[in-house]
C-alpha angles and dihedrals in degrees: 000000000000108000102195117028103243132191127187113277091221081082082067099050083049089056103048087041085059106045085043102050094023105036106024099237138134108240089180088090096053089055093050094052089046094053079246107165112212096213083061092063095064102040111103101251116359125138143213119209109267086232089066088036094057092045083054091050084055098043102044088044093054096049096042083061089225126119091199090046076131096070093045081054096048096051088057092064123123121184089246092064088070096060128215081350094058086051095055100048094051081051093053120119088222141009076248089063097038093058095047085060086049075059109041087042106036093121086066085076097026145355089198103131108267130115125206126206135187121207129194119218136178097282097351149063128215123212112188141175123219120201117173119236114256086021111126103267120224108251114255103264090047084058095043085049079052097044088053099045100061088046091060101040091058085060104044088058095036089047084220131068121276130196140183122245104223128000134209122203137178093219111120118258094258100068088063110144136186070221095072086049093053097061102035097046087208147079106297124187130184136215107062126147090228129019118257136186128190115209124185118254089236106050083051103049085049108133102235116217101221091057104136102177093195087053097048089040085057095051091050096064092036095057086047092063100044097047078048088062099048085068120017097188092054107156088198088066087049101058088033085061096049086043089057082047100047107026089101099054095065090236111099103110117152088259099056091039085056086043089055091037087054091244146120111258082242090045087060101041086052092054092042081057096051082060097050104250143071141238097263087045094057088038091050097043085039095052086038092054094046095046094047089050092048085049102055089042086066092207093106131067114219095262096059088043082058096047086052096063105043110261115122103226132017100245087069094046091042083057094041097051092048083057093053097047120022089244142079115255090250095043089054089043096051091045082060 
C-alpha cells in the first residue's frame, strides 16, 4: 500500500517552466517555500509528495493571476515529461493501446488514489476517472494540465488532432467556460461524480505509425518495475506473479490466488482497492502483457498462446485481445 501520495517532479519542472517563460514570474521562490529542490525536477523519475505539489498548483496559479494557468502548463507537455510511461505510449500500436498503458501505468504520474479504466463498446471508448469519494482531490489547474495533455499526447502519436466527442467533468457547473469548448471540441458537461471522455472507435483502432512493439514491450517492463519499487510490499505484483505461474492451469480464479496469497478472497479484493485496482484489472493487464510478449516471440501459434493465458479456445482470446488493444492478435503479430 502506498504510504504518502506521490506525483512525478518533472510536473514541477513544467510548472515553474511555465510561470518563468509565460507569465513572467520567478518560481525559484515557490520552491524554495515548498522545500522543492530544483535537482529533483530533472532527475528521470523522481517525485515530490502530492500534498507539496498541491500547495505548488495553488501557489503558481495565484501568482500567475489566471484562473486556467492548468491549461498554459498542459500545452507545454511532451511525452518525455511523463517518463517510462511517455515512452510506452508513443510506442503503442493504437490510441486504444496507448491508453491502456495510461491505465495499467498511471502510478508512474500519481499514487493518489484514483483508478482509471477504459471500456470498449460497440463504436466508442470510454475513458473515466474514478476519484473516491472522501480521497484528497487534485486542485483545478493540476486536472486542466491534465485535460490538455492527453489531448496532446493523442496527437503526437496520431500525428493529427484528436478530439472527444462528448466530456464529462466533475467541475461544478459554474465553472463552466467557452475555455473548456475550445479545447474539447465537443459537448462538455459538468457535475459528474467521476471524468469521462467518449472517443470514437475509429480514432482509437487507428494503426500508429510509430508503433515499435519491442519498444513498447521494453517500457512495459520497465514501468512494472518501477511502479514495483514505489511499494515493495505491492500486493498487485504479488497476484500479478502467481497469475504468470498459473495462467496455464486453468486454475487461477480470484479465490485460489487469495488461497495461495494466505488470505481471504475479501482480504485480497480490499488490498487490491487500496491500490487502486481490482482482481479482473490485474488478470486482464496480466493475460494482455503476456499475449502481446508471446506475439512478438513468434514461437507460438495463436492457439497455444491462448492456452498460456488462460482462455480456453482461441476465438475468445482472439476477442479478448482485440478489447485490450484495439487490434486483432495477427494484425499485432504481423506489426512486430
Amino acid at each position: 500500500m502506498f504510504h504518502e501520495p506521490t506525483t512525478l517532479a518533472s510536473v514541477a519542472r513544467l510548472i515553474g517552466e511555465t510561470l518563468s517563460t509565460d507569465y513572467g514570474v520567478d518560481p525559484q521562490p515557490i520552491f524554495a517555500s515548498l522545500d522543492i529542490q530544483p535537482d529533483n525536477l530533472i532527475r528521470p523519475g523522481a517525485r515530490e509528495s502530492f500534498a507539496k505539489m498541491d500547495r505548488l498548483w495553488s501557489k503558481a496559479t495565484e501568482a500567475s493571476d489566471d484562473p486556467f494557468f492548468g491549461l498554459t502548463v498542459g500545452d507545454r507537455v511532451t511525452p518525455s515529461d511523463f517518463f517510462v510511461l511517455g515512452h510506452a505510449w508513443m510506442a503503442s500500436a493504437t490510441l486504444a493501446g496507448a491508453l491502456r498503458r495510461l491505465c495499467r501505468y498511471y502510478d508512474v504520474l500519481t499514487t493518489l488514489n484514483s483508478h482509471v479504466e477504459l471500456h470498449r463498446h460497440p463504436d466508442k471508448y470510454t475513458l473515466t476517472d474514478f476519484r473516491p469519494e472522501g480521497h484528497p482531490q487534485p486542485p483545478k489547474s493540476a486536472k486542466d494540465a491534465g485535460f490538455v495533455a492527453l489531448l496532446k499526447l493523442c496527437e503526437f502519436s496520431a500525428r493529427r488532432p484528436i478530439f472527444p466527442s462528448h466530456v464529462s467533468l466533475t467541475m461544478p457547473v459554474e465553472f463552466k467556460s467557452n475555455r473548456y469548448d475550445e479545447l474539447f471540441r465537443c459537448p462538455v458537461t459538468y457535475g459528474h461524480d467521476d471524468e469521462t471522455w467518449v472517443f470514437s472507435a475509429t480514432d482509437m483502432e487507428e494503426p500508429l505509425s510509430g508503433s515499435i512493439p519491442d519498444v513498447a514491450s521494453a517500457t512495459d517492463r520497465i514501468a512494472e518495475n518501477y511502479i514495483a519499487s514505489l511499494d515493495d510490499n505491492s500486493v498487485t505484483r504479488e497476484v500479478r506473479q502467481l497469475l504468470i505461474q498459473m495462467l496455464p492451469s486453468g486454475m487461477a480464479d480470484q479465490e485460489e490466488i487469495a488461497k495461495r496469497l494466505y488470505r481471504s478472497k475479501s482480504t485480497l479484493q480490499r488490498q487490491l482497492t487500496a491500490e487502486n485496482t481490482n482482481y479482473r484489472n490485474v488478470l486482464e493487464t496480466t493475460r494482455c502483457e503476456l499475449a502481446e510478449h508471446y506475439l512478438q516471440d513468434g514461437n507460438y501459434t495463436q492457439a497455444q498462446i491462448a492456452f498460456m493465458i488462460g482462455f480456453a479456445d482461441q476465438s475468445n482470446f482472439a476477442r479478448a485481445f482485440k478489447r485490450w488493444t484495439g487490434v486483432s492478435p495477427g494484425d499485432y503479430q504481423k506489426a512486430a
